[in-house]
C-alpha positions, 0 to 999 in steps of 0.5 A: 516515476512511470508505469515503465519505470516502476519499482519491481516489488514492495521491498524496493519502494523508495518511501523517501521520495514519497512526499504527502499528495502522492499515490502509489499504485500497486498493479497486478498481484503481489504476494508479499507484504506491503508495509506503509513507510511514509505519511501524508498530511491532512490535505494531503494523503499519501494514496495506495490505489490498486488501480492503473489504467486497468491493471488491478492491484492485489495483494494476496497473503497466499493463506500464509501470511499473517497481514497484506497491509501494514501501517504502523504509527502513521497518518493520512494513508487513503487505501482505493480500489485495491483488493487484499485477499488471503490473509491468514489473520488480517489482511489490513493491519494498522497500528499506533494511527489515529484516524484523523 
């Protein structure tokens, strides 16, 4: 997948093609909630990185929603250079993960 070919928002993310090793970069600003959907391995994280050739990645929760981020029961996520800002209660959420 390219820059050019990107998914046009979190809803539409394939995590069935998101296999352990790969990263995913979120670009521009988003204000919609990023819920994780695949996981990586101990050698091999699954990476979300903000960042792409200088287009910052953000995820604005708007003061209106609750969360920005959500991993639920899963493991090796890595998070780089993305920001999560305005989140009502917490812009990362993660639950049932162990730290690994």
């Amino acid at each position: 997948m390219s820059y050019e070919t990107a998914w046009n928002g979190f809803d539409e993310i394939d995590w069935g093609i998101i296999k352990p090793g790969d990263t995913l970069y979120v670009c521009g600003t988003h204000t919609e909630l990023l819920t994780v959907g695949a996981e990586g391995t101990s050698a091999y994280p699954i990476t979300i990185r903000g960042d792409h050739d200088g287009d910052l990645g953000i995820i604005d929760g708007e003061d209106t929603r609750n969360i920005c981020l959500y991993i639920n029961n899963l493991n090796y996520i890595t998070l780089s250079s993305i920001s999560l800002i305005d989140a009502v209660v917490s812009c990362l959420h993660v639950d049932g993960t162990s730290s690994g």
